[in-house]
C-alpha positions as CSV (number, residue, x, y, z in Angstrom):
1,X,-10.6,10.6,20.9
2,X,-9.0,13.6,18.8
3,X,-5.6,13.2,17.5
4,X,-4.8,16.2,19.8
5,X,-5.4,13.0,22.8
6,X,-2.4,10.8,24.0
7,X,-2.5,7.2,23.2
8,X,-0.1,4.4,22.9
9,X,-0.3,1.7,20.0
10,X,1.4,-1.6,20.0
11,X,1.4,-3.5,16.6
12,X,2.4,-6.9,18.2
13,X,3.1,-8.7,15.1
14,X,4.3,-7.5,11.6
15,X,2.5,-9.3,8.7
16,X,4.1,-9.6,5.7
17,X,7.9,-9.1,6.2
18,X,10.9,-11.6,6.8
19,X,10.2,-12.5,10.6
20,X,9.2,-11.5,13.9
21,X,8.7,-7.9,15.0
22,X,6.3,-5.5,16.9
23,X,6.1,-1.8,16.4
24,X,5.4,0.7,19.6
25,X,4.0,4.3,19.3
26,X,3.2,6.6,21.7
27,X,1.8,9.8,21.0
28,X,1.3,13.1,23.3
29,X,-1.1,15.7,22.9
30,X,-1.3,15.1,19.2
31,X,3.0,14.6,18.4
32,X,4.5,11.1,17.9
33,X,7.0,10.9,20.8
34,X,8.2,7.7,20.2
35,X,8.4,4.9,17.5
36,X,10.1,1.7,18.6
37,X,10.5,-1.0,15.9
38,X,10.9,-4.0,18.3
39,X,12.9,-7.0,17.0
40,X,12.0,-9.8,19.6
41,X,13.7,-13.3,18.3
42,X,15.8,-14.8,20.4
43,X,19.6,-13.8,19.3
44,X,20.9,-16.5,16.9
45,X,24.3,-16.3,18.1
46,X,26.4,-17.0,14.3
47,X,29.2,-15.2,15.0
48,X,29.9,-16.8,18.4
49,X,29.4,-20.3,17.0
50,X,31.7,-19.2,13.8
51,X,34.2,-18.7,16.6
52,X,36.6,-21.8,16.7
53,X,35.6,-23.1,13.2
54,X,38.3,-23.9,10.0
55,X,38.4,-20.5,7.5
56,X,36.7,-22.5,4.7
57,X,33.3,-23.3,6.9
58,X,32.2,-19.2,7.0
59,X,29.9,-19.7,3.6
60,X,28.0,-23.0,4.3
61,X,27.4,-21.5,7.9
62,X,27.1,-18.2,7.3
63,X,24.0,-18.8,4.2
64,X,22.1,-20.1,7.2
65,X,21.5,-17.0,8.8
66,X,18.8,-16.4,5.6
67,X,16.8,-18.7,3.5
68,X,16.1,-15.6,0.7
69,X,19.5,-14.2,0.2
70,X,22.0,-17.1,1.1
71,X,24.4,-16.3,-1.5
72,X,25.1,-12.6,0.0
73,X,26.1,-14.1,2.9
74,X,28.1,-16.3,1.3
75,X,29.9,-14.1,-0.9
76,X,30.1,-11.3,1.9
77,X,31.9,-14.7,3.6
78,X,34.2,-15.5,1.2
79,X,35.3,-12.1,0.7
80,X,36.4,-11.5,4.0
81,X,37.9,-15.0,4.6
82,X,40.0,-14.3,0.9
83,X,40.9,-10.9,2.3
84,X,42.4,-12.3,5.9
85,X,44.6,-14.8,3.3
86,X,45.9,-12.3,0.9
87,X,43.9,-13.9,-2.1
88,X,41.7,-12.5,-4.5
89,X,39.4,-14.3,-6.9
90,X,39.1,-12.7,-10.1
91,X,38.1,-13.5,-14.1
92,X,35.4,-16.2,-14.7
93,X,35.1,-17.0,-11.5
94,X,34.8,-13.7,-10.3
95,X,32.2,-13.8,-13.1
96,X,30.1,-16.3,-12.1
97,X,30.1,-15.1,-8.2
98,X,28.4,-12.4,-9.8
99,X,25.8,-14.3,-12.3
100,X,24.8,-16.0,-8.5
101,X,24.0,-12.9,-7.3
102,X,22.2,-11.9,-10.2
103,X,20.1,-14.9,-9.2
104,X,19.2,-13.6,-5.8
105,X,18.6,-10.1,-6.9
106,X,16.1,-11.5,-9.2
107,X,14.2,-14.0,-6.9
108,X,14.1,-11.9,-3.7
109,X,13.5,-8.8,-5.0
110,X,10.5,-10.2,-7.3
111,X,9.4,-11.7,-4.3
112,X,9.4,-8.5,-2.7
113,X,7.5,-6.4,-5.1
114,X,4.4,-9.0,-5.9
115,X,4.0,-11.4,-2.6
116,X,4.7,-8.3,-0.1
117,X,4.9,-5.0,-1.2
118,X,2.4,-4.3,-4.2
119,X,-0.8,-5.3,-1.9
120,X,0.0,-2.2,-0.4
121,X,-0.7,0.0,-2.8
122,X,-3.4,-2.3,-4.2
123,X,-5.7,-2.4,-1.1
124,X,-5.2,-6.2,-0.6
125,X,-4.3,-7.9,3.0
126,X,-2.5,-10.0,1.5
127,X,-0.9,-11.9,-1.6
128,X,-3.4,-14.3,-1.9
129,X,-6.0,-11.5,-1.6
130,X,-4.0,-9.6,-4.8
131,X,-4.2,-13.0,-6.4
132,X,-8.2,-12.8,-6.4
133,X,-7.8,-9.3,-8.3
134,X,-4.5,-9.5,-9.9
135,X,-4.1,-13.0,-11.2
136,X,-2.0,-12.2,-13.9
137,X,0.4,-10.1,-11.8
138,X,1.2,-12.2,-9.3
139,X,1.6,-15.5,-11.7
140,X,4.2,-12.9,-13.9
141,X,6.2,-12.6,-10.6
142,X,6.6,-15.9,-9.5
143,X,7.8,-17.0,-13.1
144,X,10.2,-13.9,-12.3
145,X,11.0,-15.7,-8.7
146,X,11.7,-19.6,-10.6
147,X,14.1,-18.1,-13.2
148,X,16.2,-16.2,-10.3
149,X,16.1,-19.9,-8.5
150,X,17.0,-21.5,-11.4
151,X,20.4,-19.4,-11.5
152,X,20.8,-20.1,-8.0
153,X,20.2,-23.9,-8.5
154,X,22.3,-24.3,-11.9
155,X,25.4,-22.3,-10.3
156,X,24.7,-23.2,-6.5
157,X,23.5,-26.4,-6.1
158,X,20.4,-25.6,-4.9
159,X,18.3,-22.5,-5.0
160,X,18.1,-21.9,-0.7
161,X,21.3,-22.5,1.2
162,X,23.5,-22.9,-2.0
163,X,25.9,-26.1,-1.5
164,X,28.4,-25.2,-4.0
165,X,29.9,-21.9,-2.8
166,X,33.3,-22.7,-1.5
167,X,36.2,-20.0,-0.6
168,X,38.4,-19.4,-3.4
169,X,34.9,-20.3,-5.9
170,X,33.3,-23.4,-6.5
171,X,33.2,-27.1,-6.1
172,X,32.2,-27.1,-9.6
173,X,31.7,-24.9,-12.6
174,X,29.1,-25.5,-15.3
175,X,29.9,-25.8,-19.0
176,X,29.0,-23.4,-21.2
177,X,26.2,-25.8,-22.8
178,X,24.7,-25.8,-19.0
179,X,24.6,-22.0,-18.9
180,X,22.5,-21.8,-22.3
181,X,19.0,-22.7,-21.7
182,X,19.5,-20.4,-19.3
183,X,20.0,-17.4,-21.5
184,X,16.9,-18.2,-23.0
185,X,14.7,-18.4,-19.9
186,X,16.4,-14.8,-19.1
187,X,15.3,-13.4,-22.6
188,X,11.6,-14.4,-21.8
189,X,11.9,-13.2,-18.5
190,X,12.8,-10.1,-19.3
191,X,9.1,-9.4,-20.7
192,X,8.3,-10.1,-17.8
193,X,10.8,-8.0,-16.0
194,X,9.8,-4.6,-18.0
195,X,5.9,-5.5,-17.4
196,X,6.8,-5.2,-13.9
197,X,8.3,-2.0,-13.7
198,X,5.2,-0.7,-16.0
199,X,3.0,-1.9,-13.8
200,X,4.2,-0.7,-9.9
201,X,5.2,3.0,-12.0
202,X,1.4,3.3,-12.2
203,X,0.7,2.6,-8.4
204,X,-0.4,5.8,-6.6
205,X,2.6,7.0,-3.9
206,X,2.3,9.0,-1.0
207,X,4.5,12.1,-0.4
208,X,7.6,11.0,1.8
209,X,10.7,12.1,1.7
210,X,14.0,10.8,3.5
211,X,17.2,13.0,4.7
212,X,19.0,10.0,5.7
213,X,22.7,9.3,4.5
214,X,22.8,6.7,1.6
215,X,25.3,4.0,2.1
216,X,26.3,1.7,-0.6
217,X,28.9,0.1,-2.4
218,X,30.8,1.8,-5.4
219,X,32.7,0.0,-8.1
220,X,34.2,1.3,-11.2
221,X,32.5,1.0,-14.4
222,X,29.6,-1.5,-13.2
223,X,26.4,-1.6,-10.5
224,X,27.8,-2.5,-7.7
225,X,26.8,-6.4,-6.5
226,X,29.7,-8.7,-5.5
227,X,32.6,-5.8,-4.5
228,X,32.9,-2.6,-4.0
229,X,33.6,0.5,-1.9
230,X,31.6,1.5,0.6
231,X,30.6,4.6,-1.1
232,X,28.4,7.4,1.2
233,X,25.8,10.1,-0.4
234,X,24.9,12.4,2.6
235,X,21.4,13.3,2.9
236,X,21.1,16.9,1.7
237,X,22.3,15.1,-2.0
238,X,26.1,16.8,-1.1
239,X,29.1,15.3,-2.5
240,X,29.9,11.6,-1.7
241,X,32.7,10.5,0.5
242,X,33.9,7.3,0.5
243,X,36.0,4.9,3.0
244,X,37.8,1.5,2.8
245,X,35.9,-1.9,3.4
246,X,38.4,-2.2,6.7
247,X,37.8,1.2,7.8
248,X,34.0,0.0,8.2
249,X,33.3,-0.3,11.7
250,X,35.1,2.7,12.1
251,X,32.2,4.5,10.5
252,X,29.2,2.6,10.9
253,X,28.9,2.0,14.8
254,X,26.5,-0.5,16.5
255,X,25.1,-0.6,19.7
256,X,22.4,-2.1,21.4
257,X,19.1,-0.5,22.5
258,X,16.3,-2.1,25.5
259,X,13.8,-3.0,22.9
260,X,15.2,-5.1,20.0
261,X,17.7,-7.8,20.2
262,X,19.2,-6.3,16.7
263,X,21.8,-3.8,17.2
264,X,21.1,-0.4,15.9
265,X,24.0,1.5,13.9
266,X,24.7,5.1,12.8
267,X,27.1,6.1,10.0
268,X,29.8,8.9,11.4
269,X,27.2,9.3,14.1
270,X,23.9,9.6,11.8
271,X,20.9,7.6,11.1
272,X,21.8,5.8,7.4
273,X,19.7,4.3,4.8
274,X,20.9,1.0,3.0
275,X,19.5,-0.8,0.0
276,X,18.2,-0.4,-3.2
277,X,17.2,3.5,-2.7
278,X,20.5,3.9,-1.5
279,X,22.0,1.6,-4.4
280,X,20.6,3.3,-7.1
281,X,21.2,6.5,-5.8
282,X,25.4,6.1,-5.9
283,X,25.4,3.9,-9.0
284,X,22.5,4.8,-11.1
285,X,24.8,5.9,-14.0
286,X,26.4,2.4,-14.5
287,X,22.9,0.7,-14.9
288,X,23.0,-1.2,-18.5
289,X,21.0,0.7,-21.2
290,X,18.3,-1.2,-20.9
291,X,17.7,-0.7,-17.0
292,X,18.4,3.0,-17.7
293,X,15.8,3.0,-20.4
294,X,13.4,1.3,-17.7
295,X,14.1,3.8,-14.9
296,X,13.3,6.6,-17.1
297,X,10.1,5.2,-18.5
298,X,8.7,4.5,-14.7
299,X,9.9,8.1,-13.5
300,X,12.9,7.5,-11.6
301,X,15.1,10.7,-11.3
302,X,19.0,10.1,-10.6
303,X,18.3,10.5,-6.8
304,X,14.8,9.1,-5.0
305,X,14.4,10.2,-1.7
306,X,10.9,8.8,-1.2
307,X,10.6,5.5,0.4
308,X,7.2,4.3,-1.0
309,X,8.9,4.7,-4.8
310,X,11.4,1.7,-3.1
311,X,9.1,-0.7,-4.9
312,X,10.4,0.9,-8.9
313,X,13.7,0.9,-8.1
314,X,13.4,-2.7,-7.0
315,X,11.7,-3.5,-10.5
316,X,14.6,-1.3,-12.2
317,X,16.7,-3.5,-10.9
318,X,15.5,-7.2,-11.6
319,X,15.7,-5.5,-15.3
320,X,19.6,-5.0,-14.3
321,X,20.3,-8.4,-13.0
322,X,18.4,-10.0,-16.1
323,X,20.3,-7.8,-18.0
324,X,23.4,-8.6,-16.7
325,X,23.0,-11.9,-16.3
326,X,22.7,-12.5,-20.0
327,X,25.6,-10.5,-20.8
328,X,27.7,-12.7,-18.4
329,X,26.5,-16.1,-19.6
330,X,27.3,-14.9,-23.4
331,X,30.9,-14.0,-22.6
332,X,31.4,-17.2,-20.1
333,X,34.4,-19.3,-21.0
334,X,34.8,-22.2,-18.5
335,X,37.4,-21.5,-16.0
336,X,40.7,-24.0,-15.8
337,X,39.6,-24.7,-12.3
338,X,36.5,-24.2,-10.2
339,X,38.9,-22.6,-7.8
340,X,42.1,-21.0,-6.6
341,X,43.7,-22.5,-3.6
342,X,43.3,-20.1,-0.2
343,X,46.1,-21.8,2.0
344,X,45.2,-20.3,5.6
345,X,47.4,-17.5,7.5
346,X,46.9,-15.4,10.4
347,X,45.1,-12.0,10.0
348,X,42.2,-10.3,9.9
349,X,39.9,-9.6,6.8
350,X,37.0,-7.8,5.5
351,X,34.1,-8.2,2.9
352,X,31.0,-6.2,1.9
353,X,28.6,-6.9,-0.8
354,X,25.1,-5.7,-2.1
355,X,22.3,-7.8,-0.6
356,X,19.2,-7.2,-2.0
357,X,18.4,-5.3,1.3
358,X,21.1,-3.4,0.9
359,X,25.4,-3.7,1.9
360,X,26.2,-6.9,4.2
361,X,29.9,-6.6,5.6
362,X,31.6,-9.6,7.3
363,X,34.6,-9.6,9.4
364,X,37.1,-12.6,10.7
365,X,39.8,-12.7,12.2
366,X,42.0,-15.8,12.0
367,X,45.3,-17.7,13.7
368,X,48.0,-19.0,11.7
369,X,46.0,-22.7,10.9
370,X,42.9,-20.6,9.5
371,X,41.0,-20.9,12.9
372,X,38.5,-17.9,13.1
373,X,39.1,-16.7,16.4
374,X,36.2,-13.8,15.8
375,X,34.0,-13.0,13.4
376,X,31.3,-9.8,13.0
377,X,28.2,-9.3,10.5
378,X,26.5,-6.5,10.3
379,X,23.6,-7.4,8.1
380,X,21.4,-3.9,5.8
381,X,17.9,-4.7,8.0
382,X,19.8,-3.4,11.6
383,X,21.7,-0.9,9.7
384,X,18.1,0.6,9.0
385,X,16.5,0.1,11.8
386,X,17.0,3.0,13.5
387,X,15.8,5.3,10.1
388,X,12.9,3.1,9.7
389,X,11.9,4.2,13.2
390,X,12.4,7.9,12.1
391,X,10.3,7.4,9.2
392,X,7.6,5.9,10.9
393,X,7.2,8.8,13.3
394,X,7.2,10.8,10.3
395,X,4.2,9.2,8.7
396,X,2.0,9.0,11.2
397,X,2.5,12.9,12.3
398,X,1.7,13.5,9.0
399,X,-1.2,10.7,9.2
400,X,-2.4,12.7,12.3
401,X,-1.8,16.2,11.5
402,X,-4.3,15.7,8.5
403,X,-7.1,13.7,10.3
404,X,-7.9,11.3,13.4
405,X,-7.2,7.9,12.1
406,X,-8.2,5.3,13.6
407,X,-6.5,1.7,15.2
408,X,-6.8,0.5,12.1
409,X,-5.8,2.6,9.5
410,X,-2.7,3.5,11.8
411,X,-1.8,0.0,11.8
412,X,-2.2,-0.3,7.8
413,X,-0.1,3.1,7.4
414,X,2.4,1.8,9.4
415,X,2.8,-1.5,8.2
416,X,3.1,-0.2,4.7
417,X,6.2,2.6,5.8
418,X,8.0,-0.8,7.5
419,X,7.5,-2.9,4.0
420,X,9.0,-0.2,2.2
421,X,12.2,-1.0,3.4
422,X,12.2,-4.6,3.2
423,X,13.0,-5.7,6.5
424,X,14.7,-9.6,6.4
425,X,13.7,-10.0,10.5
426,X,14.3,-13.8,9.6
427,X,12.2,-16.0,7.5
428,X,8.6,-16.1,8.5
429,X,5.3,-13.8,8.4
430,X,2.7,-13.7,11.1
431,X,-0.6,-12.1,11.1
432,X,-1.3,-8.8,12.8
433,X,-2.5,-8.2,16.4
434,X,-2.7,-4.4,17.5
435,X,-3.9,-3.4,21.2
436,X,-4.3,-0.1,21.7
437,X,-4.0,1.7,24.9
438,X,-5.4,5.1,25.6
439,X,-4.0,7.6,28.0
């Protein structure tokens, strides 16, 4: 059949991303009509079961909705619970909140770039394929991935579901002699950090180019990880705007469509991109020297609009978080408590913070003995849903206004626009299975 035919594909499951999903196509007389990323796990219900609970339980239950970025969740948690009690957490602790993340940017975005992405561009099936062919590559990012855990588990307890995250900041905080060998596994690292970003620069990238609005947070004077404002770059690169963490929901709407159970949301009633594209985008300029040194040696101009460069700016940033990281732990001074106290009262509060996939914002409302009465999270991966969609009708006209491709490499080419994105459907891959009817 000619691409000029009509034909429907169905990718029934996604192999090498966080969970369960299918992708639908349909295509008439040679244009993509439709592009349906379907999301098809059962609902997980967290913010009905948060419903009812005491306002320091958020974090520990919350971390469970992820096993790779438990700490956003947890500090998207304690934000909002903090900001329903009129209490803010600032100075060391504020500090080391921060080093955490640094953890998780480090370890999931490392996992990422070597166990999903890279085969990609590499033409491997998988990691274990690119660890036939690229040995060396592969062993560099998992030594990447086990000094990110090793912040996680030094600071949290325990590098998945951290156990020492509390509201107000932690059970315990480590000494400064605990914090050292850790400097020095973050100096060797960083070899590794800059041999990454060398390495994907060099990977051949499609043309592609998004128009979506860039949504991130904004802080003054720093990349923005653990605070910030949500900060919005519109998609023909014109000035930002930027709104309160409260007025969120006002601006980024959700609602449900028939084939996903993950809501879909638009940004002042457009499709919005989320993550490290959009991240870099908005605070490119307060990246240390070091990462800016990096993003200028791979290429990077202030703004990248194409998604399949997704996998530098990624590398650019494990440099950051290494970066930063170090410069935390040398100006750490032990706190005089692990925490402040966060004595409950009725109100409603708000929290956003940079996941590796991009801004997470929690909401909770709570009565006057720190009950939460009702909560809302609106995690990056169904904030980009619906562009993810839009971009994968993109590549495929493209794919089919140049040629006829066949089942297969359709199901490659669209694989690869998904990955670029980084979808955390949950916490499991599956194998690909693509029927293909023809109308």
């Amino acid at each position: 059949m000619t691409h000029r035919g009509s034909r429907v594909l169905h990718v029934g499951s996604l192999s090498r991303v966080e969970g369960e999903g299918a992708l639908h196509l349909r295509v008439d007389d040679g244009r993509v009509t439709e592009a349906r990323l379907q999301i098809y796990e059962p609902p997980r219900f967290f913010e009905a079961f948060l419903r009812g609970r005491g306002h320091t339980e958020p974090p520990d239950i919350t971390a469970r909705v992820c096993g790779i970025c438990p700490v956003a969740y947890q500090m998207s948690a304690c934000a909002a619970v903090e900001d329903a009690c009129g209490i803010t957490v600032d100075g060391q602790l504020a500090e080391l909140r921060r080093l955490l993340y640094c953890g998780e940017w480090i370890e999931s975005q490392t996992l990422h770039i070597h166990l999903l992405h890279a085969p990609d561009f590499l033409g491997c099936a998988s990691a274990i394929d690119l660890a036939r062919t690229h040995r060396a590559e592969v062993e560099r990012g998992l030594r990447l991935k086990q000094t990110g855990n090793a912040l996680m588990e030094e600071l949290g307890g325990r590098a998945i579901h951290p156990v020492n995250v509390r509201v107000g900041g932690f059970h315990r905080v480590p000494t400064r002699a605990e914090l050292r060998p850790l400097h020095e596994r973050l100096k060797r690292a960083m070899d590794d950090a800059w041999a990454t970003v060398r390495w994907v620069s060099g990977f051949g990238f499609p043309d592609a180019h998004c128009d979506e609005d860039f949504l991130a947070l904004a802080e003054p004077g720093r990349y923005a990880i653990a605070a910030g404002t949500p900060t919005v770059l519109p998609g023909d690169d014109g000035p930002q705007r930027s709104f309160l963490v409260s007025d969120f929901t006002e601006h980024v709407v959700e609602r449900q469509v028939p084939h996903s159970t993950a809501l879909q949301s638009e940004l002042d009633g457009r499709r919005h991109l989320t993550g490290s594209l959009a991240r870099y985008a908005i605070n490119h300029r307060l990246l240390s020297p070091l990462a800016h040194q990096a993003a200028a040696e791979a290429g990077l101009n202030a703004v990248c609009r194409n998604p399949f460069r997704s996998i530098i700016v990624r590398a650019v940033e494990v440099v950051y978080a290494i970066d930063e990281a170090m410069r935390i732990i040398d100006a750490y001074e032990p706190p005089p408590r692990p925490s402040v106290e966060v004595p409950p009262r009725a109100g409603t509060g708000h929290g956003a913070t940079e996941a590796p996939r991009g801004l997470l914002y929690h909401r909770y409302t709570l009565d006057a003995d720190g009950t939460v009465t009702d909560a809302r999270l609106v995690p990056p991966t169904a904030q980009n849903q619906g562009a993810i969609e839009e971009h994968l009708r993109r590549v495929v006209q493209a794919a089919m206004d140049d040629c006829d491709p066949g089942t297969t490499e359709l199901t490659a080419l669209c694989e690869r626009a998904i990955r670029n994105h980084d979808p955390c459907i949950s916490c499991s891959t599956h194998f690909l299975d693509l029927t293909v009817e023809r109308a």
